[in-house]
LUMMAR-736014 format. One record per atom (N, C-alpha, C, O, CB): residue number from 1; chain; atom name; x, y, z. Coordinates in steps of 0.1 Angstrom, whole numbers. Glycine has a CB too. Layout:
+-----+-------+------+-------+-------+-------+
!  nr ! kette ! atom !     x !     y !     z !
+-----+-------+------+-------+-------+-------+
! NUM !     A !   CA !     X !     Y !     Z !
...
+-----+-------+------+-------+-------+-------+
//
This chain:
+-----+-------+------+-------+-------+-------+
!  nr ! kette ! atom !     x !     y !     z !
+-----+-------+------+-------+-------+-------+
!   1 !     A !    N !    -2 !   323 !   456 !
!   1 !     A !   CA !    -4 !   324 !   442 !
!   1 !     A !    C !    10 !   325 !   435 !
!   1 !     A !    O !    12 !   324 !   423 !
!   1 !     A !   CB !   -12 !   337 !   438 !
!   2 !     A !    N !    20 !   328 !   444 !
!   2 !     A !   CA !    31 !   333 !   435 !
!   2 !     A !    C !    39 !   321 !   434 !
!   2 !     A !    O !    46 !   321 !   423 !
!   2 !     A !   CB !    40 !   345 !   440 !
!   3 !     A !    N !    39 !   310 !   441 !
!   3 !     A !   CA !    41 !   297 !   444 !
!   3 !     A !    C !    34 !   286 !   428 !
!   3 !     A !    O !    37 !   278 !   419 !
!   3 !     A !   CB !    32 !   295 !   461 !
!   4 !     A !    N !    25 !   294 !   431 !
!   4 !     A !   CA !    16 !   285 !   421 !
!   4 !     A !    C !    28 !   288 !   406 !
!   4 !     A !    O !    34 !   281 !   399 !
!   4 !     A !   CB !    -5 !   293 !   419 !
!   5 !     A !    N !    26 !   300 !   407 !
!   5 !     A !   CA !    31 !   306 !   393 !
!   5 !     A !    C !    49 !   303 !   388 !
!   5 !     A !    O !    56 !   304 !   377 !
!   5 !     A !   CB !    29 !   323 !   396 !
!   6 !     A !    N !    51 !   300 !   404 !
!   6 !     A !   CA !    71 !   298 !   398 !
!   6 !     A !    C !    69 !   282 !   396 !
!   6 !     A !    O !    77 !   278 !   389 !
!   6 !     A !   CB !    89 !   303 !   414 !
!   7 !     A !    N !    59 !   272 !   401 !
!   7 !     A !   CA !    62 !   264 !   396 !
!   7 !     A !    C !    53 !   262 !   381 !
!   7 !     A !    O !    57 !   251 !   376 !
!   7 !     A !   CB !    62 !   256 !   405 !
!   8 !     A !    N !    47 !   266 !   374 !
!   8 !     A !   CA !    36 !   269 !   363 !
!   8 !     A !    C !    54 !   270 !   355 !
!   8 !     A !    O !    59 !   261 !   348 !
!   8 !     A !   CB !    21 !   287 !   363 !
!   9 !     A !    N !    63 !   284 !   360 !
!   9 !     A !   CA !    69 !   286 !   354 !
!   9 !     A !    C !    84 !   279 !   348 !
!   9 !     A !    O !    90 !   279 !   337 !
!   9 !     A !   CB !    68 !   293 !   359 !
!  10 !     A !    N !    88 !   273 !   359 !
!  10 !     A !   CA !    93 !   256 !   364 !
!  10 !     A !    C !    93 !   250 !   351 !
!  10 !     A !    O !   103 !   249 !   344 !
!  10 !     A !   CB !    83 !   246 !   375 !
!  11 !     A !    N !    77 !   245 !   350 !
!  11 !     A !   CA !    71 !   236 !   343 !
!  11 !     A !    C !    69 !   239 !   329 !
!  11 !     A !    O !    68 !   229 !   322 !
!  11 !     A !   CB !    59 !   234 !   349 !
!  12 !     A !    N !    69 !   249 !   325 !
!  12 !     A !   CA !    68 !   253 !   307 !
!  12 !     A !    C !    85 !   261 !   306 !
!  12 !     A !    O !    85 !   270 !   298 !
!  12 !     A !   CB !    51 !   269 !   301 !
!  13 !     A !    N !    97 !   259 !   314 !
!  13 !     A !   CA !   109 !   259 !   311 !
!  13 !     A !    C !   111 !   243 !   308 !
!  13 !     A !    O !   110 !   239 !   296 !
!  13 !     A !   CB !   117 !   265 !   321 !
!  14 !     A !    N !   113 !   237 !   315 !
!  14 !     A !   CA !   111 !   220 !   312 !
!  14 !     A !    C !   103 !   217 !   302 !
!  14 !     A !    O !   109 !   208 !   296 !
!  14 !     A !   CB !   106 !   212 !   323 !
!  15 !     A !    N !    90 !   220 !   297 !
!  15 !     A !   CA !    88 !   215 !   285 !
!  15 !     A !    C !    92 !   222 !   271 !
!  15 !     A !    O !    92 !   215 !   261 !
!  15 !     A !   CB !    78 !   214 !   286 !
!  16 !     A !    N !    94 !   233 !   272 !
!  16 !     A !   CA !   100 !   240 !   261 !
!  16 !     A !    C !   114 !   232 !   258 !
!  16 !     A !    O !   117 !   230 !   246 !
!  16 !     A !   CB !   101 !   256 !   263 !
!  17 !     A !    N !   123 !   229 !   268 !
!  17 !     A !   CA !   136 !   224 !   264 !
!  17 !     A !    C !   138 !   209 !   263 !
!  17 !     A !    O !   149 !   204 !   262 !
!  17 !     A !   CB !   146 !   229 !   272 !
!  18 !     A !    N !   124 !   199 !   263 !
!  18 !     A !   CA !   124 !   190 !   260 !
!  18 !     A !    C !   116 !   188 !   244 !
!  18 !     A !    O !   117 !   179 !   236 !
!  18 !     A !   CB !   119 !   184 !   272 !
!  19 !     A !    N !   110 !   196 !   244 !
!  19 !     A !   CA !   105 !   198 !   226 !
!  19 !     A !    C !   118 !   196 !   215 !
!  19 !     A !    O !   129 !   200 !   216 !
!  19 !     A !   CB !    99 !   218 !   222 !
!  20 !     A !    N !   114 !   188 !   207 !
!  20 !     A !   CA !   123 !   186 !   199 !
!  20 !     A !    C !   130 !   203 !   193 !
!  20 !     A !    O !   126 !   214 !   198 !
!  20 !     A !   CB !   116 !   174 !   187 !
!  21 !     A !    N !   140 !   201 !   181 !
!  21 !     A !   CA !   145 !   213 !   179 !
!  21 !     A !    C !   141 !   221 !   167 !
!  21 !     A !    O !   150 !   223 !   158 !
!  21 !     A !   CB !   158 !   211 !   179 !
!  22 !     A !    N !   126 !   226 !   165 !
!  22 !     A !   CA !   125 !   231 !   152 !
!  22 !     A !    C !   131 !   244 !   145 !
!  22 !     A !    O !   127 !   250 !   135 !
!  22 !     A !   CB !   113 !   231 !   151 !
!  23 !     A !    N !   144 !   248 !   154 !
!  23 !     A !   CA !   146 !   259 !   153 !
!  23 !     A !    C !   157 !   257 !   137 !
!  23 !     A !    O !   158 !   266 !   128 !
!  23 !     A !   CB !   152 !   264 !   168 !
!  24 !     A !    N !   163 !   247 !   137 !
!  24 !     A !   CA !   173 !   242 !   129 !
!  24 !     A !    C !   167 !   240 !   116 !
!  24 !     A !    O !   172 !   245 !   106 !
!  24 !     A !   CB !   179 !   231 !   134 !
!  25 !     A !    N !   155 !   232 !   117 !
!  25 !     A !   CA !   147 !   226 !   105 !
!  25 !     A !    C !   138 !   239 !    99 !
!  25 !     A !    O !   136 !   240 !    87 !
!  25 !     A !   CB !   136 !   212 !   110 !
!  26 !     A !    N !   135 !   248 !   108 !
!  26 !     A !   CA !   134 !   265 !   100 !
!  26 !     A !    C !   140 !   268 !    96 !
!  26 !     A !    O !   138 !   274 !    86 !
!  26 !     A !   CB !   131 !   276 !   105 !
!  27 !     A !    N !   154 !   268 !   100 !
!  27 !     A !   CA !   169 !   276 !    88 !
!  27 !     A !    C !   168 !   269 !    77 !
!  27 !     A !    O !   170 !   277 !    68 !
!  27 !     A !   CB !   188 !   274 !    92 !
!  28 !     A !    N !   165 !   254 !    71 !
!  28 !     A !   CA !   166 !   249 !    63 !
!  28 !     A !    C !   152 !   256 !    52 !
!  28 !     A !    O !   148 !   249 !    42 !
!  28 !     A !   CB !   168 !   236 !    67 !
!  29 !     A !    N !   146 !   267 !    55 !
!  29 !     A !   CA !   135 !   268 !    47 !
!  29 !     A !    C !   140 !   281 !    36 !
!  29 !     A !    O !   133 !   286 !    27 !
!  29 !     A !   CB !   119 !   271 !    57 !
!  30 !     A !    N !   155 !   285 !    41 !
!  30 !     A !   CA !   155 !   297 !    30 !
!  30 !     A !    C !   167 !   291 !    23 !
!  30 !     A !    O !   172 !   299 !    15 !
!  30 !     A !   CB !   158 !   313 !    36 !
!  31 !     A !    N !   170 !   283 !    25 !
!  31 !     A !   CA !   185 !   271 !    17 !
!  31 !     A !    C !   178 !   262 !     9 !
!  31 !     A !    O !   183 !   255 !     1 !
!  31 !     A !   CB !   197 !   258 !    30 !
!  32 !     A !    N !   160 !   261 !    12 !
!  32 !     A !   CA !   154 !   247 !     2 !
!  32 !     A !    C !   157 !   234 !     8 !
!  32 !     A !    O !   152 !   223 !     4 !
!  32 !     A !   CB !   162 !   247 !   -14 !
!  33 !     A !    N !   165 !   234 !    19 !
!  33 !     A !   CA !   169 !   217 !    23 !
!  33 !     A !    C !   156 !   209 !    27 !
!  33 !     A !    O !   156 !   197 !    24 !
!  33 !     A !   CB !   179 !   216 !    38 !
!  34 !     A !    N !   144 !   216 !    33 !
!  34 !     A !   CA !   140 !   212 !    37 !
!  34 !     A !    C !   120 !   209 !    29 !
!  34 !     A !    O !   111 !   214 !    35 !
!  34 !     A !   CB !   147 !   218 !    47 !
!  35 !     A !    N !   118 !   203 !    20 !
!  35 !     A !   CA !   107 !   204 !    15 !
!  35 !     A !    C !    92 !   203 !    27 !
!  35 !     A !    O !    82 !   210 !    29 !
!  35 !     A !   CB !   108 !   192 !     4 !
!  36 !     A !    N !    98 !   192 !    33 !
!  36 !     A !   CA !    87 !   185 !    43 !
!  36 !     A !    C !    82 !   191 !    54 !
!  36 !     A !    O !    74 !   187 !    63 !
!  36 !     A !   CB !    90 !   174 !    47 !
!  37 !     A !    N !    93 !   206 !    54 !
!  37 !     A !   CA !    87 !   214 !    67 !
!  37 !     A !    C !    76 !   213 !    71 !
!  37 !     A !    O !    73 !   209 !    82 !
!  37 !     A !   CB !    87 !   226 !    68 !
!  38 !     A !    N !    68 !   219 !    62 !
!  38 !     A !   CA !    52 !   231 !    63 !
!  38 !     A !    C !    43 !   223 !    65 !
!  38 !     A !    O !    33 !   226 !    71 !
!  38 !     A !   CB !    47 !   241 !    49 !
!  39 !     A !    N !    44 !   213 !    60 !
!  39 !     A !   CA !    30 !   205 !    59 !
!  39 !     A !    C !    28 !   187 !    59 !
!  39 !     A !    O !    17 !   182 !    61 !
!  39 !     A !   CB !    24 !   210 !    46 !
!  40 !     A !    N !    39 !   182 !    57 !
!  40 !     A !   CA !    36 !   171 !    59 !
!  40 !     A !    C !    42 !   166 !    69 !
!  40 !     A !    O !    43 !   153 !    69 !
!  40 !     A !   CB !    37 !   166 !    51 !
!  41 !     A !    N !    46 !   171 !    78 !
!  41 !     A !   CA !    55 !   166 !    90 !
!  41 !     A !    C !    43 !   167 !   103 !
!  41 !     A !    O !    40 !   178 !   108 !
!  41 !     A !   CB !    70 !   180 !    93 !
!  42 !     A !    N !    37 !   158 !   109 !
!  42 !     A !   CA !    31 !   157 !   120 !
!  42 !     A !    C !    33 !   154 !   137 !
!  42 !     A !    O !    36 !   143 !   141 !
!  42 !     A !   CB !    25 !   151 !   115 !
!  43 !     A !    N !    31 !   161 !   142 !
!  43 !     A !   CA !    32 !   155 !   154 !
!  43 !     A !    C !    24 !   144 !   164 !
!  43 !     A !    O !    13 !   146 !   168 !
!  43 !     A !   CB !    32 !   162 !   159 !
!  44 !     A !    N !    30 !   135 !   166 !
!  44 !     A !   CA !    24 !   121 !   171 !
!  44 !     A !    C !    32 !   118 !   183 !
!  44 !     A !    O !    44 !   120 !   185 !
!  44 !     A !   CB !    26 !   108 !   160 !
!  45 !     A !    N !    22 !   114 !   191 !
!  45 !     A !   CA !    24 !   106 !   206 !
!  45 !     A !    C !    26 !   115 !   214 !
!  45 !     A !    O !    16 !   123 !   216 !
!  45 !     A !   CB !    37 !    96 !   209 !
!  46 !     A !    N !    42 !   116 !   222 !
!  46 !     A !   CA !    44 !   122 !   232 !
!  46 !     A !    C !    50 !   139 !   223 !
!  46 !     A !    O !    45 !   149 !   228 !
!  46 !     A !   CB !    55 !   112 !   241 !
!  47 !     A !    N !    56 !   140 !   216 !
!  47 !     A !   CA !    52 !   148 !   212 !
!  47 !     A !    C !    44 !   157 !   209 !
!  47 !     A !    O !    48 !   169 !   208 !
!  47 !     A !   CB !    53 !   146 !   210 !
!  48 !     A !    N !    31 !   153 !   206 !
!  48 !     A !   CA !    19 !   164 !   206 !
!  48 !     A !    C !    17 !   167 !   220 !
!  48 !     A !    O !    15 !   179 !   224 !
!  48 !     A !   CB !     4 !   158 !   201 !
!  49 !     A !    N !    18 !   156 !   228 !
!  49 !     A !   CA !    16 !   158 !   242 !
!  49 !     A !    C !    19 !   169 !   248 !
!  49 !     A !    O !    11 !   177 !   253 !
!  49 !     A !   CB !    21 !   150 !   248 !
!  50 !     A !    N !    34 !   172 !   247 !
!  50 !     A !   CA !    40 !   180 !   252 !
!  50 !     A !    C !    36 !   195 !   244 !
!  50 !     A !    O !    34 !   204 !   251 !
!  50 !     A !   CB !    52 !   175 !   253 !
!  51 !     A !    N !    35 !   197 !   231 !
!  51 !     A !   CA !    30 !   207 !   228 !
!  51 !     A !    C !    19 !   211 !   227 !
!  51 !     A !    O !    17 !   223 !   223 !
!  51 !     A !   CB !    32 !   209 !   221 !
!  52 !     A !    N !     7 !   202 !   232 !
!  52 !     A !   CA !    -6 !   208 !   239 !
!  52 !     A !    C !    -3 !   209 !   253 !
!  52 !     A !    O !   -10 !   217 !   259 !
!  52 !     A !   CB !   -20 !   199 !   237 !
!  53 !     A !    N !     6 !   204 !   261 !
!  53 !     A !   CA !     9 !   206 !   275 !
!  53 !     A !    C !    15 !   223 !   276 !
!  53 !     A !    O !     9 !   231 !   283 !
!  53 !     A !   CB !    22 !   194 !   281 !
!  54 !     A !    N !    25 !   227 !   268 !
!  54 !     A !   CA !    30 !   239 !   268 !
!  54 !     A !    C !    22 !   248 !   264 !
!  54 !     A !    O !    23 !   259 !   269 !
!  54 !     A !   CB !    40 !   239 !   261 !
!  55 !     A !    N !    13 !   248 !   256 !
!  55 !     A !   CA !     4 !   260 !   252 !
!  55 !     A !    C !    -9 !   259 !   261 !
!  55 !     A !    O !   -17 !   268 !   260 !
!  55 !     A !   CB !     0 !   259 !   236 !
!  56 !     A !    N !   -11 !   250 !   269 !
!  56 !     A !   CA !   -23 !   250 !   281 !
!  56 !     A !    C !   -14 !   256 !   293 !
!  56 !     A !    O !   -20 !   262 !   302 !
!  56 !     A !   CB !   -31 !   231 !   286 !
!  57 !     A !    N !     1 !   255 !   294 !
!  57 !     A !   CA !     9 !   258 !   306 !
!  57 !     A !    C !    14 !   272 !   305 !
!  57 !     A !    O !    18 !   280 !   313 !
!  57 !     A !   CB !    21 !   247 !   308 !
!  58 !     A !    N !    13 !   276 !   286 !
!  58 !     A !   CA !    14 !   292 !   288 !
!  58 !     A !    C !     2 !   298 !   287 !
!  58 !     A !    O !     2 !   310 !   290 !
!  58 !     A !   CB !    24 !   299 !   278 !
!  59 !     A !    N !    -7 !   295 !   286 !
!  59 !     A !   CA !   -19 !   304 !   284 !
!  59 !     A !    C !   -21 !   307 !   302 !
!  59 !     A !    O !   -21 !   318 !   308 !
!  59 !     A !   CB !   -34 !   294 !   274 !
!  60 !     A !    N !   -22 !   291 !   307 !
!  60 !     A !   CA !   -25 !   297 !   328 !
!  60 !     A !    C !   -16 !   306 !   329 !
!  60 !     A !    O !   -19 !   316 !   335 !
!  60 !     A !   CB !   -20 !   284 !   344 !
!  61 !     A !    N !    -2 !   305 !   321 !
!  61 !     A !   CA !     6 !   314 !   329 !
!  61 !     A !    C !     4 !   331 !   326 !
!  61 !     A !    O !     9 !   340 !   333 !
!  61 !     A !   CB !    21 !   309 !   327 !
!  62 !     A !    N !    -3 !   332 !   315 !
!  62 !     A !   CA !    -9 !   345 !   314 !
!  62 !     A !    C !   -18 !   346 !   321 !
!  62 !     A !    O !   -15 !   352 !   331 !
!  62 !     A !   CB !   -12 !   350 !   303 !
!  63 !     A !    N !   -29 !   341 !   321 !
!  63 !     A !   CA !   -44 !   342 !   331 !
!  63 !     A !    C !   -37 !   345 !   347 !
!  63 !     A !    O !   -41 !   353 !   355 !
!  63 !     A !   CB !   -54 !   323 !   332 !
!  64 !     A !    N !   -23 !   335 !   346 !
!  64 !     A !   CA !   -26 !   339 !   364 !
!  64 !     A !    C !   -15 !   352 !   367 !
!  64 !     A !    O !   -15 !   361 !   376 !
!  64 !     A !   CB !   -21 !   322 !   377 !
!  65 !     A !    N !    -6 !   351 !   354 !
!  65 !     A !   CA !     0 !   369 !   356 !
!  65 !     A !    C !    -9 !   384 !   356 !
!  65 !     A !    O !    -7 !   394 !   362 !
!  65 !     A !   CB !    10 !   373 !   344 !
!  66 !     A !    N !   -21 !   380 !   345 !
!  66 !     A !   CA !   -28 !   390 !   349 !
!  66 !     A !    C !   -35 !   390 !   361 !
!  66 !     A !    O !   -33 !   399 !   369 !
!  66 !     A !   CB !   -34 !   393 !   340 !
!  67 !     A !    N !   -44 !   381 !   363 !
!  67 !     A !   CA !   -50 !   378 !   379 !
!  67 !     A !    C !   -43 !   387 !   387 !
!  67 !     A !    O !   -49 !   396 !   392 !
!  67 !     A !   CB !   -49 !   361 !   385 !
!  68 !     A !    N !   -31 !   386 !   389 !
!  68 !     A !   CA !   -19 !   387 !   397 !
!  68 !     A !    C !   -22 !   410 !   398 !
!  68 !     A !    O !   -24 !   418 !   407 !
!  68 !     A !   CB !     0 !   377 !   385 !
!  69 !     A !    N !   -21 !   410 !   385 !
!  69 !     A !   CA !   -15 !   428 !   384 !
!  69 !     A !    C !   -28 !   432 !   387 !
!  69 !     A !    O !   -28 !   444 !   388 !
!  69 !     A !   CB !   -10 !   435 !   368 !
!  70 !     A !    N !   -39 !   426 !   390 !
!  70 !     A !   CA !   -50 !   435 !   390 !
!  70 !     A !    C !   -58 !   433 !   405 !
!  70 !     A !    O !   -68 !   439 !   408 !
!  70 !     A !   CB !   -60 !   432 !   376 !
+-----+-------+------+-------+-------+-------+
//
């Protein structure tokens, strides 16, 4: 199981740092630069991909850390 879990863990380090960078386009929301943040900006293709891949790859990875403690 713990095998299972370092690579789970592996696997949502690699996709978090392949996600584009929204960390930058959030600073622009208290400067005004940025109108199109919040709502009209969508994710398409591989993109979404990867951000339904990362939130299905962290949710196992809670299920199988708790599994794990108990």
């Amino acid at each position: 199981m713990e095998i299972v879990l370092m690579i789970i863990s592996i696997l949502l380090i690699a996709l978090v740092l392949l996600q584009s960078n929204k960390a930058s386009d959030a600073g622009q929301i208290i400067t005004g630069g940025n109108s199109m943040l919040m709502g009209q900006m969508k994710e398409r293709g591989a993109e979404k991909f990867i951000t339904r891949l990362t939130y299905a790859l962290g949710i196992l990875f809670l299920v199988i850390t708790l599994f794990m403690g108990f």
